[in-house]
Each structure stands twice: as C-alpha cells, then as structure tokens.
C-alpha positions as a printed NumPy array, in Angstrom:
array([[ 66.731,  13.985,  34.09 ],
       [ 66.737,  17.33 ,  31.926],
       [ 63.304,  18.735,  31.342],
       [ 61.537,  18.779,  28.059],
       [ 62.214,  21.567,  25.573],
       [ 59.582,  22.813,  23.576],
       [ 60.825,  21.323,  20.576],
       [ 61.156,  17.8  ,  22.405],
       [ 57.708,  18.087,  23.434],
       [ 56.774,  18.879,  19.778],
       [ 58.354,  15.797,  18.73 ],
       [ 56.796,  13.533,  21.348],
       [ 53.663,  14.491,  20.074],
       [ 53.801,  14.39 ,  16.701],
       [ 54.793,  10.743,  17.085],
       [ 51.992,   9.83 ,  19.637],
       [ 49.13 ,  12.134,  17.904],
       [ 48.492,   8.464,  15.562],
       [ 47.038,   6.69 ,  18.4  ],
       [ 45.779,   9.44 ,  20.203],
       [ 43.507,   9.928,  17.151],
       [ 43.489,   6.122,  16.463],
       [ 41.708,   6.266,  20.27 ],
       [ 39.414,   8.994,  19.687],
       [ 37.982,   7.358,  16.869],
       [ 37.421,   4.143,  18.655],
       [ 35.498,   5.842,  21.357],
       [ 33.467,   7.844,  18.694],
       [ 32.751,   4.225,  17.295],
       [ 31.558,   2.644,  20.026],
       [ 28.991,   5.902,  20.655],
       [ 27.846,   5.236,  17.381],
       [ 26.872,   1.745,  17.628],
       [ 25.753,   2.62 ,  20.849],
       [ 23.01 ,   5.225,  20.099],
       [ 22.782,   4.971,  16.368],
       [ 20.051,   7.016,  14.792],
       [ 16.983,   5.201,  14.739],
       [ 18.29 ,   2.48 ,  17.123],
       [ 14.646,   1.597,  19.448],
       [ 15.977,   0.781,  22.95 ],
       [ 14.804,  -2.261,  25.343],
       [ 13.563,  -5.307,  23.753],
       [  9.941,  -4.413,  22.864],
       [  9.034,  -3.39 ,  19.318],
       [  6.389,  -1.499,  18.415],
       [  4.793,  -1.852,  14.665],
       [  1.793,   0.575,  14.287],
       [ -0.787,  -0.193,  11.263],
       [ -3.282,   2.296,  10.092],
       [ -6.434,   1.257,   8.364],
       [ -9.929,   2.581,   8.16 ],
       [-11.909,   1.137,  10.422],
       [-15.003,   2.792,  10.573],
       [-17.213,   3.401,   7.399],
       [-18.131,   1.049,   4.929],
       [-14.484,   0.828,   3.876],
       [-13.969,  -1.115,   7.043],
       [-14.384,  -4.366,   5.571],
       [-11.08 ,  -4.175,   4.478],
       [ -9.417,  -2.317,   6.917],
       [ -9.951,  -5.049,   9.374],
       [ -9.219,  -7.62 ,   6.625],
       [ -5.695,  -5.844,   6.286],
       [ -5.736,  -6.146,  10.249],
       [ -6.471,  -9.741,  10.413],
       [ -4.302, -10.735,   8.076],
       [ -1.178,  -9.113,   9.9  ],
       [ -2.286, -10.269,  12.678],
       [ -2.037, -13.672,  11.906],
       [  1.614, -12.954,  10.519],
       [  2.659, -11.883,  14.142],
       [  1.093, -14.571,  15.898],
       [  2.413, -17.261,  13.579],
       [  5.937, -15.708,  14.638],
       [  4.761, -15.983,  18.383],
       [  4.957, -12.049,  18.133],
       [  8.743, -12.533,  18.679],
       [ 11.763, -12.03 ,  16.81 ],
       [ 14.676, -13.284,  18.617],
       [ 14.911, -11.386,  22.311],
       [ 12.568,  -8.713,  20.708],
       [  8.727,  -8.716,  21.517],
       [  6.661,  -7.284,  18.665],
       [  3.769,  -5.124,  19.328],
       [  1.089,  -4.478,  17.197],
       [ -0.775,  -0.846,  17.589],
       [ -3.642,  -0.616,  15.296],
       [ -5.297,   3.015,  14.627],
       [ -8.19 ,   3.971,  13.169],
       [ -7.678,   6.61 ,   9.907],
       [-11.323,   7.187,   9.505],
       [-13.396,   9.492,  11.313],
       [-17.159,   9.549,  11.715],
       [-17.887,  13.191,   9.679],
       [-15.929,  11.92 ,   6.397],
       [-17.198,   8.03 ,   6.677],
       [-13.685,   6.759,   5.619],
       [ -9.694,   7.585,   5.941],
       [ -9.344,  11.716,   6.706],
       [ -6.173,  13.643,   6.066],
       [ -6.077,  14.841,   9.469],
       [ -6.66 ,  11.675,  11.387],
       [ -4.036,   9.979,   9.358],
       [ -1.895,  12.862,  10.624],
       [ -2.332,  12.116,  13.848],
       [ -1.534,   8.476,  13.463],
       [  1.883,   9.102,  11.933],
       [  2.848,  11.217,  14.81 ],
       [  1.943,   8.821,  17.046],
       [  4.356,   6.603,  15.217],
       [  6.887,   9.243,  15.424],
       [  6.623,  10.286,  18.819],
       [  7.101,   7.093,  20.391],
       [ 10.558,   5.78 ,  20.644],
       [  9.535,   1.924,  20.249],
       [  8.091,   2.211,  17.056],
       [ 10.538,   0.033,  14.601],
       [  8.015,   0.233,  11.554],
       [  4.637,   1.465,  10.427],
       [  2.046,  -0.56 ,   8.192],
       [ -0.258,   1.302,   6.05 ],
       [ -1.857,   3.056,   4.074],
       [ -4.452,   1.001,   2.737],
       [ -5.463,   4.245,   0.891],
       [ -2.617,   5.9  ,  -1.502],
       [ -4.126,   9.464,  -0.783],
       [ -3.663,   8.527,   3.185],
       [ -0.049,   6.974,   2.48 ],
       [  0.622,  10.725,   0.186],
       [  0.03 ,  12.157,   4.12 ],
       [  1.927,  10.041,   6.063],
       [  4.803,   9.106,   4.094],
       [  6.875,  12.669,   4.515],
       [  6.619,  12.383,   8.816],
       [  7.724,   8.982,   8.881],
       [ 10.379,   9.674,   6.418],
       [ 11.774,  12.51 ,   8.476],
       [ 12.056,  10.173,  11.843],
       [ 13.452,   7.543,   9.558],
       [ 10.532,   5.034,  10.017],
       [ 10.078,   2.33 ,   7.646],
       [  6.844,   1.981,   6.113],
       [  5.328,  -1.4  ,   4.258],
       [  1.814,  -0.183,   2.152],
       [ -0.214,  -3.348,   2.091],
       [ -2.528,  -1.935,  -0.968],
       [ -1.887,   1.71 ,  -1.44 ],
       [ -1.114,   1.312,  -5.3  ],
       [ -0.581,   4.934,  -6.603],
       [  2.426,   5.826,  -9.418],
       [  3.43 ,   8.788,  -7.728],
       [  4.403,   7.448,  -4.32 ],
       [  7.268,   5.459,  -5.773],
       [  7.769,   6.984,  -9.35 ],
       [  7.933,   9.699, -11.684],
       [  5.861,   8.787, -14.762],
       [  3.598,   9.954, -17.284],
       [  0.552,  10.454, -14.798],
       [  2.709,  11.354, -11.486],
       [  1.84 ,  15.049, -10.562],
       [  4.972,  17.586, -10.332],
       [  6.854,  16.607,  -7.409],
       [  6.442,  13.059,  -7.073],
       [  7.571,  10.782,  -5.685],
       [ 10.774,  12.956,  -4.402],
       [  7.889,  15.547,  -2.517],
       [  7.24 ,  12.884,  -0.279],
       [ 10.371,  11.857,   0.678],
       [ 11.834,  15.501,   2.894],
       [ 15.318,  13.129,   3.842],
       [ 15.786,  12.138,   0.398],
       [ 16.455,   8.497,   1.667],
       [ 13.52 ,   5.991,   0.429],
       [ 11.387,   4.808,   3.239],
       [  7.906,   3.158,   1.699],
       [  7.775,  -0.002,   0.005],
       [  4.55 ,  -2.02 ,  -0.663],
       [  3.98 ,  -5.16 ,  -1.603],
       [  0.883,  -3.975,  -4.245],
       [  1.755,  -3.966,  -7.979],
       [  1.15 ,  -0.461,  -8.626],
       [ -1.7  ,   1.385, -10.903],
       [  0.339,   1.053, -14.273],
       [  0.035,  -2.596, -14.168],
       [ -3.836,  -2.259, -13.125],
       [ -3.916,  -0.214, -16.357],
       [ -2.787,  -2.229, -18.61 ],
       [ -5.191,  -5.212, -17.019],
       [ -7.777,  -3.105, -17.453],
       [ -7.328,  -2.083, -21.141],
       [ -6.776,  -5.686, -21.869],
       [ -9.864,  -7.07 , -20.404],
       [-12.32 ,  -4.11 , -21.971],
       [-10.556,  -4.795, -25.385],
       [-11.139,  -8.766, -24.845],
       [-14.692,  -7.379, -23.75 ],
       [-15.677,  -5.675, -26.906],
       [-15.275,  -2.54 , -25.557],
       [-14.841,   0.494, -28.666],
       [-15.717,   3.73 , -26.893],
       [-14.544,   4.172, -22.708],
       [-15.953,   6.727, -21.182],
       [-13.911,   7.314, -17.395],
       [-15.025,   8.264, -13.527],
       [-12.41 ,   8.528, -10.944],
       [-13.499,   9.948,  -7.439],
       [-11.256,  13.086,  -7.563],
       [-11.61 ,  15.588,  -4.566],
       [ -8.35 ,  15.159,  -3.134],
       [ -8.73 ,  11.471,  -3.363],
       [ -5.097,  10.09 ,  -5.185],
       [ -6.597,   6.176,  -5.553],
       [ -8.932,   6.833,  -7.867],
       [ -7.073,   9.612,  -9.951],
       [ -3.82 ,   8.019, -10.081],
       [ -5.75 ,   5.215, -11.381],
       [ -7.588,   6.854, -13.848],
       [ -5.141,   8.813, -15.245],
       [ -3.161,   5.501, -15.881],
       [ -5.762,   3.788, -17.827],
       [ -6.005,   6.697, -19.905],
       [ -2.335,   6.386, -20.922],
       [ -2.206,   2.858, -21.113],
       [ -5.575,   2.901, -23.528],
       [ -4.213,   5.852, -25.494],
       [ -1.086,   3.211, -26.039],
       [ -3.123,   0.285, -26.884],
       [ -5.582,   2.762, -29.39 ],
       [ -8.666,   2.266, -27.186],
       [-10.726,   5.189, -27.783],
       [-11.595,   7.127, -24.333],
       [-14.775,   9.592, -25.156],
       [-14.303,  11.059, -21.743],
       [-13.38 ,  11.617, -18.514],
       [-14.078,  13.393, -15.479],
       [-14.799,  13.234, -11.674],
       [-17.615,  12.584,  -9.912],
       [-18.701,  13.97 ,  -6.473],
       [-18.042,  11.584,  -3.547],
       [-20.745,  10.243,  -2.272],
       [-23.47 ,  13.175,  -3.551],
       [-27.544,  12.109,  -3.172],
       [-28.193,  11.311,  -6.834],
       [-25.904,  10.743,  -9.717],
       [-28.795,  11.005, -12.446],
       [-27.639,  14.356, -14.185],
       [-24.023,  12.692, -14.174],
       [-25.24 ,   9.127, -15.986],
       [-27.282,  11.824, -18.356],
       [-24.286,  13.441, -19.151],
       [-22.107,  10.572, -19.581],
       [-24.953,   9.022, -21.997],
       [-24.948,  11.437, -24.375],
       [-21.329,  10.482, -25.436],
       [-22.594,   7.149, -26.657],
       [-20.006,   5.228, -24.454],
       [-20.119,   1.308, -24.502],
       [-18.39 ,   0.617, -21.604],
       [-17.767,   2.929, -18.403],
       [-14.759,   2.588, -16.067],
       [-15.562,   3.281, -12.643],
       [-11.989,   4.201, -11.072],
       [-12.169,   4.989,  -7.205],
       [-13.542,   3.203,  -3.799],
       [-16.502,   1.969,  -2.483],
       [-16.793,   5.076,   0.336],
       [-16.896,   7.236,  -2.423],
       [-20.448,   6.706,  -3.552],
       [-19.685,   4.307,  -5.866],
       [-22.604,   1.918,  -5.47 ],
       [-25.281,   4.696,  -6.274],
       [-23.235,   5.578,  -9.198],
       [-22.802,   2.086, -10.468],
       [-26.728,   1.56 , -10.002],
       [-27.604,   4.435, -11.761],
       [-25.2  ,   4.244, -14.724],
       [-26.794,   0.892, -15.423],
       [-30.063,   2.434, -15.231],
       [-29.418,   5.092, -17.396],
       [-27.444,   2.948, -19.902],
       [-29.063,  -0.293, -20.259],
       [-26.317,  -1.792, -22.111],
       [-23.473,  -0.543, -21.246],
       [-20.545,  -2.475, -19.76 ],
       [-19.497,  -1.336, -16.118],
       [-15.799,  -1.881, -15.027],
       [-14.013,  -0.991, -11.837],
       [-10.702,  -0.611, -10.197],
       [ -9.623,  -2.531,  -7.22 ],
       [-10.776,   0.001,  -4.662],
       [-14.403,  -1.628,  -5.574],
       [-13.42 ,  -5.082,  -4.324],
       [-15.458,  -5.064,  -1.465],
       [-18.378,  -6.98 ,  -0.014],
       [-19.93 ,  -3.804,   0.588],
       [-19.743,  -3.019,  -2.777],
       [-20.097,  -6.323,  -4.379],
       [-22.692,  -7.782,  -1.981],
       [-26.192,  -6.145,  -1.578],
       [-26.632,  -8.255,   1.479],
       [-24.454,  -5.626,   2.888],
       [-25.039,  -2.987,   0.992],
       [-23.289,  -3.731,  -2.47 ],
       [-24.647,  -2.923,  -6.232],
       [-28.416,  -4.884,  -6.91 ],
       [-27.989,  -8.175,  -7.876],
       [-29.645,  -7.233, -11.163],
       [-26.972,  -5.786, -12.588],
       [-24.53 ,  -7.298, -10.995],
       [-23.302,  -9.775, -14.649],
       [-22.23 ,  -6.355, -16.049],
       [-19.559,  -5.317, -13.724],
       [-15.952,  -6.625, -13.846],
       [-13.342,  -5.741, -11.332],
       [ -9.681,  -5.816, -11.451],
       [ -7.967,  -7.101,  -8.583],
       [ -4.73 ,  -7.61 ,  -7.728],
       [ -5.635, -10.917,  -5.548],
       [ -5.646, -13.821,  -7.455],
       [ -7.696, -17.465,  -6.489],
       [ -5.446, -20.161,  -4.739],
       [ -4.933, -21.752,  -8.163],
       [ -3.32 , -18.986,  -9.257],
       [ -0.937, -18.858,  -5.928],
       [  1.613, -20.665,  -4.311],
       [  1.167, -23.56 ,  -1.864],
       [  2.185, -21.199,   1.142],
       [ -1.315, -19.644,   0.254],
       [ -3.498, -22.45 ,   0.476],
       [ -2.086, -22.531,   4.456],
       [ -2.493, -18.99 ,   4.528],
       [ -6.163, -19.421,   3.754],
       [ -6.947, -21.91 ,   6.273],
       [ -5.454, -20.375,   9.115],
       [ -7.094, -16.832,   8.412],
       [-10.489, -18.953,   7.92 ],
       [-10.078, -21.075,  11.6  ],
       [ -9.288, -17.598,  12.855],
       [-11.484, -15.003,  11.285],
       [-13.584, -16.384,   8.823],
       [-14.364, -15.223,   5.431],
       [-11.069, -14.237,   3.546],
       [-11.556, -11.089,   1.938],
       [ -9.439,  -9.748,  -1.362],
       [ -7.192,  -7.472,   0.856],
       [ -6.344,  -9.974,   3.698],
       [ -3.731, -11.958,   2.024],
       [ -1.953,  -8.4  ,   1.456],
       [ -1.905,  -7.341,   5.11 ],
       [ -0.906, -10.857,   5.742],
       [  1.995, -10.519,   3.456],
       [  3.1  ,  -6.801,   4.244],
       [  3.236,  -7.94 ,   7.933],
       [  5.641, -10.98 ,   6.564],
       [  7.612,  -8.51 ,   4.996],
       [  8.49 ,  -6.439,   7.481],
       [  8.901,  -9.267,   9.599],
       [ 11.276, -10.723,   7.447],
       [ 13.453,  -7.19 ,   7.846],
       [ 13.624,  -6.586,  11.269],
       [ 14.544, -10.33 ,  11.77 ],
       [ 17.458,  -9.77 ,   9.037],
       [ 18.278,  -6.356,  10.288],
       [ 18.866,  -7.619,  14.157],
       [ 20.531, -10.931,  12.918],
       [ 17.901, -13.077,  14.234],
       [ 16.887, -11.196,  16.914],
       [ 20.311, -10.746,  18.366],
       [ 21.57 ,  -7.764,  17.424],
       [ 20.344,  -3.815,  18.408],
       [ 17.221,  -3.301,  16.562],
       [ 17.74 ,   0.388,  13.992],
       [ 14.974,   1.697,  12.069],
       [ 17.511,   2.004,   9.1  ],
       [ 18.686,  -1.2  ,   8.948],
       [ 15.173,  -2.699,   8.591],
       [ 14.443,  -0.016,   5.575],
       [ 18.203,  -1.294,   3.976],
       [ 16.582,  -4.868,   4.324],
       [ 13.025,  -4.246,   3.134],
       [ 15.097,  -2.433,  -0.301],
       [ 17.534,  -5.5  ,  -0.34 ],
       [ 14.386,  -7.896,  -0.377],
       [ 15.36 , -10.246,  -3.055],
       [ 13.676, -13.396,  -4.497],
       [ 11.369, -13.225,  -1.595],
       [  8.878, -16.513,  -1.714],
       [  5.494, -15.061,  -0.203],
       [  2.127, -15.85 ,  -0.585],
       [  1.727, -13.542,  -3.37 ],
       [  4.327, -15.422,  -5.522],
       [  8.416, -14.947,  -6.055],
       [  8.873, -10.964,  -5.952],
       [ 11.922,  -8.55 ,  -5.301],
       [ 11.605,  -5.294,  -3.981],
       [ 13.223,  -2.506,  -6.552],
       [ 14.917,   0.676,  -5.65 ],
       [ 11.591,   2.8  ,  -5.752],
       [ 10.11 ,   0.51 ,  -3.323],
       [  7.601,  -1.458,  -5.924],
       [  7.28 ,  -5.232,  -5.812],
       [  8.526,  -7.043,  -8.75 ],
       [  4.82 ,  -8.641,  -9.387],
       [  3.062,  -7.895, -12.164],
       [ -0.421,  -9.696, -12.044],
       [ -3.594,  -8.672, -11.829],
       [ -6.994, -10.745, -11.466],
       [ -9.844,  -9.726, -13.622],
       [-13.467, -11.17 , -11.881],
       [-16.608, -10.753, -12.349],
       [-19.8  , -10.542,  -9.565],
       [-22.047, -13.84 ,  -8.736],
       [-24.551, -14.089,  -6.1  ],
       [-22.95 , -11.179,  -4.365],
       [-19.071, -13.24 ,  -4.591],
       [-16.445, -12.15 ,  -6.667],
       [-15.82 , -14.79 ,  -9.678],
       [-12.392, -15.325, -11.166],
       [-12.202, -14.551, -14.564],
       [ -8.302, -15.028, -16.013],
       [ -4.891, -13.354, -14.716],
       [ -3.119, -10.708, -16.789],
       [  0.354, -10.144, -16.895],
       [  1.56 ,  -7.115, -17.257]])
C-alpha cells in the first residue's frame, strides 16, 4: 500500500473535517446541558425570603412569611424529585428599627454565595429590593417582590430617578418581577378617592431619607393629581421617626390644606405624625399609602393612631376583601387562619409570590423532572400568562409588573381596616 502524500492527506481531511466538527459540537452540547449557567446541582432547592422581622414593621414581615409558607407546604415543599427549602432572613436590625441597607446586603449574598439557591423572595420594602436587586441579577437569581411597589424598579417614567430601572439590572437581562401593582396605579386610586372625598387643596409627606417607598409614591401622586387638576399646595419630607412633629403640622397648617397625604411606612414615625397633624388641623382629612396598612399603625391596641381620630384616615391598599377576590381566596383565607390566625393585608401577597415562583420552577424543570437552572425559572416567571391566583387573572409583562390594576380604598374601625370600594386603574 503506497503511503499518503501530503496532498492525499489534505484531501482526506477536508472531507472528514464535517463530522469531526459535527462531533465537537456534540460534545460541547452535552457540557452545556450538563453545567449550564445557573443550573443548582442535587435535588434540594433553596428559596431564600427576606422580610423585616424585627421592629414594628414586623407585623408584616412575618405575614409575608406565613403566607409563603403555607404556599410550600400546600405543595408538600416538593416539586417533582426536587425538595424546596425555605431560608428566611431577617433585613432589619435593632439600631435602625426596620429593613437596613447593609443587612439587606448581607442577605443577598447569602443568596448568592450558596449554590442551592434557585430563587429569592423579597423585598417587602422597594428601597431594600433597590439594594438587592443588582447582586442577584449578576448571579442570575430570580427574584419575586411580594409588595415592593416602586416605578423605578421595573420602569422608566415620569417620577423614576436617572438610571432606573436599567441601574439595577448590571447583566442587562430582567430578573425581578412582583406580583404588587405598582405606585402609578396607587396614584391614581389615591387621587380618585380624595377627589370623591371633597378634597380641593393636598398638601404631601413622604418619608424621604433614602427611603424609595414613600418617595416613589409620593412623587406619583403628584403626577397623577397634576393630571387629574387636583391642586397640591405642597410637598416635602418629613424626618423618620424624629420626637415631635409639632413645628412640621405648624408648617403644613399655614398652607390651608384640606386634606394631607401621608406617603411612607409605619417604622417611619408615621403614627406620631398622623396624631399630631390631626391635632394641629382639626378638620383636615388624613390619607395614607399602603405602607400604613398595618395593625401597628391602624390598631392602638398595638400601638396604632388613637382611636379618636381614627374616622379621618383612609388607606389605599392593594388587598382587596374576599368579595372582591376569587374563590381560590376564600380557601386561601381559611387555611392561613387554621394555621396562623389573623390574616393580615400583606399575607395573601407572600402567599401568592411564593405560588408564583412555584409555578416557575415547576414549569422550568418540567414537573420536577428535568435539571433545575436559575434562568429557566426567570424565562417562566416573564412568560407567566393568564395566571389564575388569588389576587385575580394577571400576566406578568416584560418589565416584570403584574397585569392587575386594583387598588382597595378602606377606612379605620375599632382599630380594623374597613373596605370602602375598589378602583381600577
């Protein structure tokens, strides 16, 4: 047999160079379905939620808890051959009495740094999801906000600050979606119900200082009245939780305001202020933004406004009574009740982000059955469509925001909150 010339052995290769490559390829293939980015290795999952849980924001931070809770164990904390744990941490610290930057820090590189973690719930507070968001979105985490309701996070708008949302999102690749309607459809609840109220001259308090709640909420009221030609006399922030707020109601006064919109949380001082507005101005109208639906603001059992002037304060929330929900919610009710007790406004919403995310990583892994990838859970929270929840019939959009647009406006009774009416937005 002659040997091989160099041009034969040109021509051999040339014709066997397809399936060499053809080969290669395969192999590189079956490494990337192997060790995809993001793919969490063995069969236990690890979802980490981050709430307050300390100060006297922690009513809700253990309501947002409970409620996911009782998503996981409905699901027997399984999907498929995957075991789901649930790691709660704290975002509050002792010194600030609610969620601190720095603790909330910490939290999302816990998240990051350990390899089970298939998803992260929380914030509850927008200012704590503006801190956590970027880490997460760098390790490719998907996030599900149960309440944190601020413009910027998701969209670029009127009242965003420069940056937003695309500041918080380093990869460039959306990774936070909540299941809140956001503070533009707040707004316009809020402008509706002060109009409906009698309400000619608004004067506005948001609890600034590196807060984002109560800002982003503000400033979106302020648009949305400037649209609807309700006159705001003024605006400005107050000092969190500072030992008198008498110069401040003063101040306010003297712009002859009929009704005052209180736009922050309860942590932030906000029953002292309330209590001292209405003291100040004995018949002015008092509204607030959902970061005051608390029992510890509502209730003075447990520290909440005085029951005297409790008929002059009306809340928007975005929970809405059973009658205004699905039947799904009725069961959701009674089981949180057998299990926990009192339902509070935010539980159905860390019932429902826990669903949620539920619902993904069960799509994502085909039932369980399939390797379990951090991005394939964030392409199914995005492709959430027609999604029947608790909350109602909602989609999930491109930005990340739910689809629902309706708000409950209540008022306060014997330390309750009292349904009012619904507004669609």
């Amino acid at each position: 047999m002659r040997p091989a010339t160099g041009r034969s052995r040109l021509v051999r290769l040339a014709r066997i160079a397809p399936a060499i490559a053809a080969a290669l390829l395969a192999l590189a293939g079956c490494g990337a379905k192997d060790d995809a980015p993001g793919r969490v290795h063995g069969t236990t999952l690890t979802i980490y939620a981050s709430v307050p849980l300390r100060g006297v924001s922690r009513v809700s931070g253990v309501a947002l808890v409970s409620g996911a809770e009782l998503a996981l164990a409905q699901a027997h904390n399984r999907v498929g051959k995957y075991r789901l744990r649930l790691a709660v941490l704290d975002d509050a610290t002792i010194a600030r009495g609610g969620w601190d930057p720095g603790q909330t820090t910490v939290n999302a590189r816990t998240a990051v740094l350990d390899p089970t973690t298939i998803a992260y719930l929380g914030e509850m507070n927008s200012g704590a999801s503006a801190v956590s968001i970027p880490p997460l979105n760098r390790a490719g985490i998907p996030q599900v906000s149960p309440t944190s309701s601020a413009v910027g996070l998701t969209a670029a708008t009127a009242v965003t600050f420069p940056g937003e949302p695309q500041k918080y999102y380093p990869t460039g690749v959306r990774t936070f979606v909540r299941v809140v309607p956001n503070d533009t459809i707040q707004a316009i609840a809020q402008v509706r119900v002060q109009q409906s109220s009698g309400c000619r001259r608004t004067y506005v308090l948001n609890d600034g200082e590196g807060e984002v709640d109560g800002a982003d909420a503000a400033r979106s009221f302020e648009l949305a009245a400037q649209a609807a030609h309700l006159p705001v006399v003024g605006a400005q922030t107050y000092a969190r939780q500072a030992l008198s707020y008498a110069a401040l109601a003063t101040g306010v006064a003297q712009t002859r305001p009929d009704c005052v919109l209180i736009s922050g949380d309860t942590e932030s001082g906000a029953v002292r202020l309330t209590a001292q507005l209405a003291a100040t101005m004995p018949d002015v109208k008092i509204f607030g933004s959902a970061g005051l639906a608390e029992t510890s603001y509502i209730n003075p059992e447990q520290g909440g406004i005085p029951a005297s002037i409790a008929s002059r304060v009306v809340l928007t929330v975005p929970t809405l009574p059973l009658a205004e929900l699905p039947a799904s919610a009725h069961a959701f009710t009674a089981a949180y009740e057998r299990r926990y007790g009192a339902v509070e406004p935010d539980s159905i919403f860390g019932y429902e982000a826990m669903s949620l995310l539920l619902s993904a990583i069960d799509r994502a892994t085909d039932r369980g059955t399939k390797p379990a990838v951090r991005s394939a859970v964030r392409a199914a929270l995005f492709a959430t469509r027609g999604r029947r929840s608790v909350l109602g019939t909602y989609s999930i959009d491109r930005n990340g925001d739910t689809t629902l647009r309706r708000y409950g406006v209540y008022g306060i009774v014997d330390g309750q909150l009292v349904f009012r009416e619904a507004i669609t937005a």
